[in-house]
N, C-alpha and C positions, 0 to 999 in steps of 0.2 A: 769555378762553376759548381765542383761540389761541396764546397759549404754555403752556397745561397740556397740550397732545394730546402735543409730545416727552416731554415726563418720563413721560406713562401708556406711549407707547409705543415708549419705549428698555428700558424694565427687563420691559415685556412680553414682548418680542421675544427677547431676550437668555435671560428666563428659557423660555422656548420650545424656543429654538435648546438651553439647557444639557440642562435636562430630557431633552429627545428624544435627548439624544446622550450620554446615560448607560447604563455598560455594566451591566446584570442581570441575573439570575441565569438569566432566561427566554432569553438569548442565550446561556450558554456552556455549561450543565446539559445533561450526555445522559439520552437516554432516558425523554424527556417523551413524553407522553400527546400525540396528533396531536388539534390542535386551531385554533382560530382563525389564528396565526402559526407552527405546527409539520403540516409535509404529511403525510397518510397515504400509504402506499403496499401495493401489493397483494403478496399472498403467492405471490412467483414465488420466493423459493428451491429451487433444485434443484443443489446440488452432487454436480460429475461429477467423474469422474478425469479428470487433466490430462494435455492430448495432446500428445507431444513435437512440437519443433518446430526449426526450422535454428537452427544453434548452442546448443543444450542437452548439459548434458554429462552422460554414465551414469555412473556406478561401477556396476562391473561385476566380480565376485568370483565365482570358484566353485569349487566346495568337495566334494572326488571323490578317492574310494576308487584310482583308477584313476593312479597314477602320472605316466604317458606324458603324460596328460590333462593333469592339475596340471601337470606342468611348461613345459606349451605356455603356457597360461593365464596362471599365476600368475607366472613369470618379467619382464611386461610386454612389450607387443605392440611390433611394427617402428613401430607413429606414434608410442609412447610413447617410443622408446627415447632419444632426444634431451635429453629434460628430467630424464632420469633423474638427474642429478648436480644438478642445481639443484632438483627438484621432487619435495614432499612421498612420502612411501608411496605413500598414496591416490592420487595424481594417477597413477601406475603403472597401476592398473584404471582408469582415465576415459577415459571416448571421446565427443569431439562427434559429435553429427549434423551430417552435410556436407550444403553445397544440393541436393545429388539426394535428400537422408532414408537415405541410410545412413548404417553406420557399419562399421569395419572389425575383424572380430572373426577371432584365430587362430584357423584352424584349417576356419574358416567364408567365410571372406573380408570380401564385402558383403552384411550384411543390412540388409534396408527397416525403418525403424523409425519414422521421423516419422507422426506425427498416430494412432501408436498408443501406450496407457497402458503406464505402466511394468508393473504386472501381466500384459499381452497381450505385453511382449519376456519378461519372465521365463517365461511360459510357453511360449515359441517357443526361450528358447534352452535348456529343460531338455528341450523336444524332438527337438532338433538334436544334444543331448551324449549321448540316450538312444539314438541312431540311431549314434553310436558304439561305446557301449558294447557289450561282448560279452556281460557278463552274462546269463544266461536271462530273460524276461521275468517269469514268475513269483515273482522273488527280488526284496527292496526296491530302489531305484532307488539306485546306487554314487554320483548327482552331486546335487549342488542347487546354486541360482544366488542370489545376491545384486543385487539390481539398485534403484538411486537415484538419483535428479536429485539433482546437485550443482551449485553455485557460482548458486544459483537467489536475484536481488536485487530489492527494490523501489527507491525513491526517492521523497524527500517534497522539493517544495520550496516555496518563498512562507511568508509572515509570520513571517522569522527562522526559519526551519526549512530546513535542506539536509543531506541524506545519503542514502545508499545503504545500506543493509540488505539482512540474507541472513536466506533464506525458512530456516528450517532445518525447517520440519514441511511437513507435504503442504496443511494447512488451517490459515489465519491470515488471522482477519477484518480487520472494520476499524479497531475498539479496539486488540487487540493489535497493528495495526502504529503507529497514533499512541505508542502506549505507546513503544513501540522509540524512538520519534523522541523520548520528551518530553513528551509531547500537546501539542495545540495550544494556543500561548499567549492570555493575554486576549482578545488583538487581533485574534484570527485570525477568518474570519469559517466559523464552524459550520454555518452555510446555505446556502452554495454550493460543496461540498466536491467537486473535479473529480478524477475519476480518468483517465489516458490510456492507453489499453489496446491492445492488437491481436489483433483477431478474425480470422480465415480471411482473414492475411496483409494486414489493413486495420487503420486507426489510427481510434480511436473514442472520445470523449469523454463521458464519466459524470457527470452532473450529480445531486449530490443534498445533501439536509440530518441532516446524520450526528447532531442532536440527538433524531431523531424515533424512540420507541420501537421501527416499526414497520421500524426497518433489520434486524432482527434476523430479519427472514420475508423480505426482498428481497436482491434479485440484487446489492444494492449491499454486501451483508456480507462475503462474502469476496473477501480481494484475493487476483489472480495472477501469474506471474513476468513483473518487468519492466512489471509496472505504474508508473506515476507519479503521484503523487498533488500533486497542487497546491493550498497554502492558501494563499486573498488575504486581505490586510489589511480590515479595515474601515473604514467612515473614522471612527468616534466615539475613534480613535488618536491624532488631534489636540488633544482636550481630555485624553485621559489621566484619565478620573474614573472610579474601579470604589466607592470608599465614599459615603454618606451624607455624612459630613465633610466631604471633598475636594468636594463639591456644591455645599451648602452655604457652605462659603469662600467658591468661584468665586460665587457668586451676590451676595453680599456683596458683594465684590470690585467684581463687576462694578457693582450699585447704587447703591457708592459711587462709582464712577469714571464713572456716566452723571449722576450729581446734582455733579459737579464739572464734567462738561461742560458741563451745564445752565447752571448760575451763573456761569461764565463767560459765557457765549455769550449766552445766550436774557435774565438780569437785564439786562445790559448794553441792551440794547433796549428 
């Protein structure tokens, strides 16, 4: 009786360990129903406009009946003028926000801009171009403003995944940024999906499980500039089994090569 317990329990063990460490459809599928191994989570979505912040860059364009105006403007500013021979059109109207949250606009100098929405400068500077203007006030407004965050990136890195992506819309969840990348491969693990963010000037880490339908209502759907999303490997990476077949083999495999350790070892005795 004690040389039957190795052979019950080598291929038990074995088919255990395989078993458990097989990848399924329950581990890489989005968008599952929160349930025994899939978290729910509460309906805190609330997306706000995004508030500028040190080193953000505007484009900044505008677009006026008024001559004098336009050619203050549109000619590109004294910070731009430097890159002018190496750098695009566009880069002509872009202005960082500097660590004090301005920015240096002709004709205006320094205005305060940080930790307010792109909507709230464009309304401040069609204020500031109207306070020039001479036009009667009663007559349609001679200027309007173009105003955009540019050069705005994320980054994804862990389980074979590294790059840097550009935000090009104002709102882009968390789907559409894996997409960019790829999505995440077999191996990557979907349940503990980290984002590394920075809040009111602090670095903050997001923990969550990107399979669970209920991303879709939470604060974890949309990413922001300069996020970083980190995916770790899982470990069933080791065995490498995503089919039936490939299961199957290894189990085989393995049965056979625990019944040849057997009859070596244990007959011998």
């Amino acid at each position: 009786m004690a040389r039957k317990i190795p052979i019950i329990i080598f291929p038990v063990f074995f088919s255990v360990v395989i078993f458990s460490s097989c990848i399924t459809s329950q581990k890489i599928n989005y968008l599952q129903k929160p349930g025994i191994s899939i978290p729910a989570y509460k309906d805190t979505l609330s997306y706000q406009d995004y508030r500028l912040r040190t080193g953000d860059c505007l484009y900044i364009r505008v677009y006026t009946l008024n001559d004098d105006i336009g050619k203050v403007f549109n000619s590109g500013s004294s910070t731009n003028m430097q890159s002018m021979m190496s750098s695009s059109a566009s880069d002509l109207f872009t202005y960082m926000v500097r660590p004090d949250g301005n920015i240096n606009i002709p004709l205006f100098d320094d205005i305060y801009v940080r930790d307010k929405s792109v909507r709230e400068v464009k309304e401040l500077l069609e204020q500031k171009l109207k306070s020039l203007d001479m036009e009667p006030e009663s007559t349609a407004p001679s200027s309007a403003v173009d105003v955009y965050v540019v050069k705005r990136f994320f980054s994804i890195i862990g389980a074979g995944l590294s790059g840097r992506y550009t935000l090009n819309k104002d709102k882009v969840n968390i789907f559409e940024a894996l997409a960019m990348a790829g999505d995440i491969s077999l191996y990557g693990d979907r349940s503990k999906v980290r984002i590394v963010r920075e809040i009111n000037e602090k670095t903050e880490i997001k923990i969550f499980d990107v399979r669970s339908a209920d991303i879709l209502h939470s604060e974890y759907y949309y990413i922001e500039p300069n996020d970083v999303i980190y995916i770790q490997s899982v470990n069933e990476q080791f065995f490498s089994m995503t089919h039936l077949s490939g299961v199957l083999s290894t189990t085989f495999s393995t049965l056979s090569f625990g019944m040849l350790i057997y009859n070596s070892f244990f007959k011998k005795n």
